[in-house]
C-alpha positions as CSV (number, residue, x, y, z in Angstrom):
1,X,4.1,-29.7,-35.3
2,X,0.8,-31.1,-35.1
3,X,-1.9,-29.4,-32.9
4,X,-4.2,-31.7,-30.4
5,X,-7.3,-30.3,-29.4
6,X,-8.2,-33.0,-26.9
7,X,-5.8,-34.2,-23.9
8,X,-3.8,-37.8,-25.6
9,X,-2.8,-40.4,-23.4
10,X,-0.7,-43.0,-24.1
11,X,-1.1,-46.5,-22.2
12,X,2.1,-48.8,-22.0
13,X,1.7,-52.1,-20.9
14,X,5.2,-53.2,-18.5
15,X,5.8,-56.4,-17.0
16,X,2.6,-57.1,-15.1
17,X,-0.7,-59.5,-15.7
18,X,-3.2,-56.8,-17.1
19,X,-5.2,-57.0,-14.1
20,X,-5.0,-53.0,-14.1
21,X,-6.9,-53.3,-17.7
22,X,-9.0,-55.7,-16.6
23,X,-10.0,-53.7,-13.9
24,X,-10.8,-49.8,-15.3
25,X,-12.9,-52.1,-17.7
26,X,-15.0,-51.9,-14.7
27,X,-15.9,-48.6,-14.3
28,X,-19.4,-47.7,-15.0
29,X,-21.6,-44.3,-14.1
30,X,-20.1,-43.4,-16.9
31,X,-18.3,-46.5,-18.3
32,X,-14.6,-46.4,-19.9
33,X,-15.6,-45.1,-22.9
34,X,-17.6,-42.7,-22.1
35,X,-15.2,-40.9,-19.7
36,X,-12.8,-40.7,-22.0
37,X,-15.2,-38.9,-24.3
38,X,-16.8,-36.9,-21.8
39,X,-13.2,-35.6,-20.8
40,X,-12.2,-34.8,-24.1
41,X,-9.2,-37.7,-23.9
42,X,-7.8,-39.0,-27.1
43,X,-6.4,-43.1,-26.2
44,X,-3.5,-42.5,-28.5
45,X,-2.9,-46.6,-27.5
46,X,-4.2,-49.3,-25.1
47,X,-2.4,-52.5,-26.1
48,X,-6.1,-54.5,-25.1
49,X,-8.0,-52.1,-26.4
50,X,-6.4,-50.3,-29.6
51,X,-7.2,-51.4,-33.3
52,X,-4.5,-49.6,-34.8
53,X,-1.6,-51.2,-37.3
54,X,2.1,-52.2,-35.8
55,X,2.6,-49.7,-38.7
56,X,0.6,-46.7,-37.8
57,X,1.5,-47.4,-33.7
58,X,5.0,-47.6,-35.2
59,X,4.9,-44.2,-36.7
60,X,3.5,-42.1,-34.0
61,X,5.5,-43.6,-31.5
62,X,8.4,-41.6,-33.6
63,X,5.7,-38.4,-34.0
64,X,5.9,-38.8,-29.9
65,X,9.6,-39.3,-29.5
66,X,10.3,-36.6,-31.9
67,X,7.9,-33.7,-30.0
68,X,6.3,-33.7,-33.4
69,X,2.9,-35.3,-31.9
70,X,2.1,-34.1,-27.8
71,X,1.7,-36.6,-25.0
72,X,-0.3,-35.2,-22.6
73,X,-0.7,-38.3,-20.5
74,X,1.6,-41.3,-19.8
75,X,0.1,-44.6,-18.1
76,X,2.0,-47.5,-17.2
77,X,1.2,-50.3,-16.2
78,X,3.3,-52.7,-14.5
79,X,6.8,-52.9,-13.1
80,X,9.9,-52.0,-15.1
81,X,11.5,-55.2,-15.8
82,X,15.4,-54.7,-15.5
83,X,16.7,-58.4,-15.6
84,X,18.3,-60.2,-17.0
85,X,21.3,-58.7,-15.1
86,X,20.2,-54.9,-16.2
87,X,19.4,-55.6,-19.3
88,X,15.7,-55.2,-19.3
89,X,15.7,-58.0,-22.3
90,X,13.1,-60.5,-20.7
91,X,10.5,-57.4,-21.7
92,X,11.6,-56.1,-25.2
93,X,9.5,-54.0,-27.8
94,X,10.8,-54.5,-31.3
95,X,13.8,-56.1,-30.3
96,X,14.9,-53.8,-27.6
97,X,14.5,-53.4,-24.0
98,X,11.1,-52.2,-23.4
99,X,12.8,-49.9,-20.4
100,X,14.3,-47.9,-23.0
101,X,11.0,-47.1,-24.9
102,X,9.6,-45.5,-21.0
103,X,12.2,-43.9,-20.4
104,X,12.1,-41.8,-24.2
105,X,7.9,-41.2,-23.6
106,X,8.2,-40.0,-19.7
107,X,11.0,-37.4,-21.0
108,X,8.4,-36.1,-23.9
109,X,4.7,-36.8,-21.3
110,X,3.3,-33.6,-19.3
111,X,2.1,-36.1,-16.5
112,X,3.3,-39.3,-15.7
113,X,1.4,-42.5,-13.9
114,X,2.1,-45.6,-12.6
115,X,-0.9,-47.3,-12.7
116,X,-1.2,-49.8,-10.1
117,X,1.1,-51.3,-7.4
118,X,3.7,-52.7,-10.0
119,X,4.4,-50.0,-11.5
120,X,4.3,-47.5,-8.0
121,X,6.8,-49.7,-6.0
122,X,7.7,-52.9,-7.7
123,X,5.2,-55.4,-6.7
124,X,5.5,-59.2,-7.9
125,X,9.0,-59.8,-9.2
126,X,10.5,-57.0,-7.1
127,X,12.7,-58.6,-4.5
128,X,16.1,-59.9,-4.6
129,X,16.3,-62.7,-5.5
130,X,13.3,-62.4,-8.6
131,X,14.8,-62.9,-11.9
132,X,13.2,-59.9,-13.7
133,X,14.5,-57.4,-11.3
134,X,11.2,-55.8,-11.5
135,X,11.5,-52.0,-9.9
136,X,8.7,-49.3,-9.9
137,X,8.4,-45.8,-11.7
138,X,10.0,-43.5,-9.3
139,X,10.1,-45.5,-6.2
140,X,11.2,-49.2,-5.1
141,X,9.3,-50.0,-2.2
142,X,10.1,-47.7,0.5
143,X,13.1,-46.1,-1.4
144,X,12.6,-43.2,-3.6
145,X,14.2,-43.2,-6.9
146,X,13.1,-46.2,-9.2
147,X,13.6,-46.0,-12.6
148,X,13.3,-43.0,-13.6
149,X,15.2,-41.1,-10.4
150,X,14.5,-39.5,-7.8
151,X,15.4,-36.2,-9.0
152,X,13.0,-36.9,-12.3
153,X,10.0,-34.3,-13.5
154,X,7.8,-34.7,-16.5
155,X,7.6,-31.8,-18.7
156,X,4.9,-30.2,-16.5
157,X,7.2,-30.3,-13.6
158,X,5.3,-32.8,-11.7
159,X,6.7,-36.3,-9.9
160,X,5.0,-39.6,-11.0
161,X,1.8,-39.4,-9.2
162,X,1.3,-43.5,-8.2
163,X,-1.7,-45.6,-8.0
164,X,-1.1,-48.6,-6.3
165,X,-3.8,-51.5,-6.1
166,X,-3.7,-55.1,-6.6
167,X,-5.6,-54.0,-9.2
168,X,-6.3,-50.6,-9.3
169,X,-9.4,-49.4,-8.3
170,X,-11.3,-47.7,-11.4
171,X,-12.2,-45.1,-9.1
172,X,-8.5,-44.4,-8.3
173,X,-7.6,-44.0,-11.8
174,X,-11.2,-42.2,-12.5
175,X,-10.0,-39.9,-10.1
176,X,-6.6,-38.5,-11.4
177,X,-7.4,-38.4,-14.8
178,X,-10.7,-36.5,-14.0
179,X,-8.2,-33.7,-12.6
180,X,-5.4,-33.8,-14.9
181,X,-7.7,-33.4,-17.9
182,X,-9.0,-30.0,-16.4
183,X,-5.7,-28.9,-15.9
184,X,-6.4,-29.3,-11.9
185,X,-3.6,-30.0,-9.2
186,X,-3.3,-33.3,-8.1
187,X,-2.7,-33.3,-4.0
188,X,-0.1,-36.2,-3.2
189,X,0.5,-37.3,-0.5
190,X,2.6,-40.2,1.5
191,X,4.7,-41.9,-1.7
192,X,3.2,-39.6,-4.1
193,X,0.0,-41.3,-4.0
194,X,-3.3,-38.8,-4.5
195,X,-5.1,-37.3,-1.0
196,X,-8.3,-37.8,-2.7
197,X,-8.4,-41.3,-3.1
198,X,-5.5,-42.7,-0.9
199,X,-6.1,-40.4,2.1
200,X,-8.3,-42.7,4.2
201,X,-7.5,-46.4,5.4
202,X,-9.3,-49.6,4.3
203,X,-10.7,-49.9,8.0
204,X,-12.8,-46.8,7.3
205,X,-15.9,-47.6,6.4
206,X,-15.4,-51.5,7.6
207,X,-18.3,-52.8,8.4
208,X,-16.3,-55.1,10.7
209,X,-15.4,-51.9,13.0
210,X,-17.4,-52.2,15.9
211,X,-16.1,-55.8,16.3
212,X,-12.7,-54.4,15.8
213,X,-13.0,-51.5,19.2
214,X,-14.3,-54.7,21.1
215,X,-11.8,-56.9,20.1
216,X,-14.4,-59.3,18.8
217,X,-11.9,-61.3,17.0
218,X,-11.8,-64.5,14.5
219,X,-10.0,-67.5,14.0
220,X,-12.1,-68.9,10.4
221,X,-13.6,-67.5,7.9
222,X,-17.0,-67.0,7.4
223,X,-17.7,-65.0,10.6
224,X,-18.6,-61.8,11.6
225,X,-16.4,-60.4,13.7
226,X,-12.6,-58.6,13.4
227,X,-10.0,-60.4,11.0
228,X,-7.3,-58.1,11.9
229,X,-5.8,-59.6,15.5
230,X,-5.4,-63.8,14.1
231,X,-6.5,-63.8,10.2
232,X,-3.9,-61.1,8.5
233,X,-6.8,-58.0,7.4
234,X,-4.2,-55.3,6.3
235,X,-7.5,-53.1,6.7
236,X,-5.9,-50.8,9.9
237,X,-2.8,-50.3,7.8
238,X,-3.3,-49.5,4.2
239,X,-4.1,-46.5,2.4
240,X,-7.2,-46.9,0.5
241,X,-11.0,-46.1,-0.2
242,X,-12.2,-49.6,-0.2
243,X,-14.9,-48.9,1.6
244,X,-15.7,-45.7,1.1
245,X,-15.5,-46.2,-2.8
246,X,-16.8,-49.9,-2.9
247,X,-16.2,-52.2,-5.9
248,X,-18.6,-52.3,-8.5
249,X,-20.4,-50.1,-6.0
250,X,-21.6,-53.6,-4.2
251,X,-18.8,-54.5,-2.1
252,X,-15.0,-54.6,-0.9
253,X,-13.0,-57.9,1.0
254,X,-14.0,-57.3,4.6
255,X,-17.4,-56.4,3.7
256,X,-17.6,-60.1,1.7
257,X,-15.6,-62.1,5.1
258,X,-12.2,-61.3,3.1
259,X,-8.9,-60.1,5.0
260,X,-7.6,-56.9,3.5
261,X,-4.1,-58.0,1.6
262,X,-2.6,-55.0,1.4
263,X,-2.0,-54.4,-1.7
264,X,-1.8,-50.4,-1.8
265,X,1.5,-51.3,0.1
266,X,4.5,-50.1,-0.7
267,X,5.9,-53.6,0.3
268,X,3.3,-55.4,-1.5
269,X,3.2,-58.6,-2.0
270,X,4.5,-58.8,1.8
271,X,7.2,-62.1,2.6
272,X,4.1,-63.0,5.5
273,X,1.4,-65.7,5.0
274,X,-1.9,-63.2,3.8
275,X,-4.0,-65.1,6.1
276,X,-2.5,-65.2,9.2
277,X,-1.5,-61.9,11.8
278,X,2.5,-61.6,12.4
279,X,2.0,-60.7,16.5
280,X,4.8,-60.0,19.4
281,X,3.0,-61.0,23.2
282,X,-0.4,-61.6,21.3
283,X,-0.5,-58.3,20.0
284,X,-0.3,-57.6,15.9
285,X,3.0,-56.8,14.9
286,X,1.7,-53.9,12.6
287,X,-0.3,-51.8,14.6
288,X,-3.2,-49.0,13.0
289,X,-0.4,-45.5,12.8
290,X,0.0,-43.5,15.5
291,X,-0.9,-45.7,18.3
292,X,1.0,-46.6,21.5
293,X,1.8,-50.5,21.7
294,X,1.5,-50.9,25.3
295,X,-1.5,-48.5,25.4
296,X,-3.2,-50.8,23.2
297,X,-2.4,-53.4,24.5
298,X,-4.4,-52.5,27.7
299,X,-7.0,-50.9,26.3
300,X,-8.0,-53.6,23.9
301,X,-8.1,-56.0,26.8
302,X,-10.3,-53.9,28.6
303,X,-12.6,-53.7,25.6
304,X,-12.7,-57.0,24.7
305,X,-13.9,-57.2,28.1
306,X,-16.8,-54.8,27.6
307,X,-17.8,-56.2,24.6
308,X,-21.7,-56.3,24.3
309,X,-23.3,-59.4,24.4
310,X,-24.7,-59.0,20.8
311,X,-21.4,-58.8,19.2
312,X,-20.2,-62.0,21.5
313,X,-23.1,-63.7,20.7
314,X,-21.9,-65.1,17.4
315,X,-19.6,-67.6,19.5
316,X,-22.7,-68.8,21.9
């Protein structure tokens, strides 16, 4: 067997747009490149970024299969495409269903990921209906299980640790790989997603907050004010550092007049227009977790009362 001083990761691309690519491309302080070096990780395959032969990915795909070359890391990107009718033949590699060659590299990985929301719960071409049958690692939307089963490990003894995002963040994926490449625990929490980067909600750090505890609400864009109660912001109700960790360390939606979409979600895309708020008696439908209905209901009338006048201003 051959011996692998440095951790190897192996990055297979599933049915989904390459946005998650696109996106890490983005990290900087250090960039890509330079993490991996500085982490001792050897890209054993990036389908964007390799320069390898068919041949020589060929052959160590078999080294990998046959335990004869170690896979410390497993990435996937994208959902695992299942139609047509089970076959997993609209996404093939070498002929075959490309299902078959993720299932053979998450039995022979020490850590498994499912890099972005595709490939964590389903994401675009998930529902019934979609003619891919597209269905996440080891969970399909709210369900446990997924492809691989509920019941699966990876040879460390560890669940498929998921990073949803419509793309990822880079600092998600910056994150978990930082720890699993110093043989660190990764803390999961809520659908196996990491505490250290999926612990907070969008609305932390909103800059829009204030107008959200006054009830300082839109209708348009291009305002100042809360999009949550008539434009559709997902900010109060997804998982994610948005604005703690911004993008590109400038900015996040609601900080640029954007609705949050939701896309850490594990119902992501979600059947409701993204730009308008699903309500019941004027109240949103989805409420921030943990809070009363009716309690709210009160106390955000009282506190769009109370709003000060320089937050109402913006309507004078």
């Amino acid at each position: 067997m051959k011996t692998q001083k440095n951790k190897t990761l192996y990055w297979l691309q599933s049915g989904g747009c390459s946005g998650d690519s696109m996106s890490i491309l983005n990290l900087n302080s250090p960039d890509l490149f330079s993490f991996f070096s500085m982490l001792s990780i050897d890209v054993l395959w990036h389908p964007s970024l390799s320069t390898i032969t068919y041949t020589e990915h060929d052959q160590m795909l078999e080294e990998i299969v046959a335990g004869e070359r170690k896979l410390d890391i497993l990435c996937v990107e994208g959902n695992v495409v299942m139609g047509p009718d089970g076959s997993g033949m609209f996404d093939t590699f070498r002929g075959k269903p490309k299902k078959d060659l993720l299932q053979q590299l998450a039995q022979v990985a020490d850590v498994v990921v499912a890099v972005g929301t595709c490939a964590s719960f389903g994401g675009f071409g998930s529902y019934e209906g979609d003619d891919i049958a597209g269905i996440g690692l080891q969970q399909h939307h709210n369900t446990q299980g997924g492809f691989l089963g509920k019941d699966f490990h990876s040879k460390k003894g560890l669940q498929v640790i998921n990073l949803p995002g419509c793309p990822i963040h880079p600092k998600a994926l910056e994150s978990v790989l930082n720890l699993v490449a110093r043989n660190l625990p990764v803390e999961l929490g809520a659908n196996n997603t990491p505490k250290c980067y999926y612990a907070p909600t969008v609305h932390q750090g909103c800059t829009r907050n204030e107008h959200h505890e006054y009830k300082v609400e839109e209708n348009m864009f291009g305002e100042e004010g809360c999009m949550f109660f008539h434009l559709g912001c997902k900010g109060p109700t997804t998982h994610a550092s948005c604005n703690t960790h911004l993008w590109n360390d400038v900015n996040s939606k609601t900080r640029a007049g954007v609705p949050c979409f939701g896309c850490t979600n594990t119902t992501f895309p979600h059947p409701s227009p993204f730009f308008e708020t699903p309500t019941i008696a004027g109240t949103p439908l989805h409420l921030p977790e943990g809070v009363d209905r009716a309690y709210y209901l009160a106390y955000k009338d009282m506190a769009a009362e109370a709003a000060p006048q320089r937050l109402k201003k913006r309507e004078e």
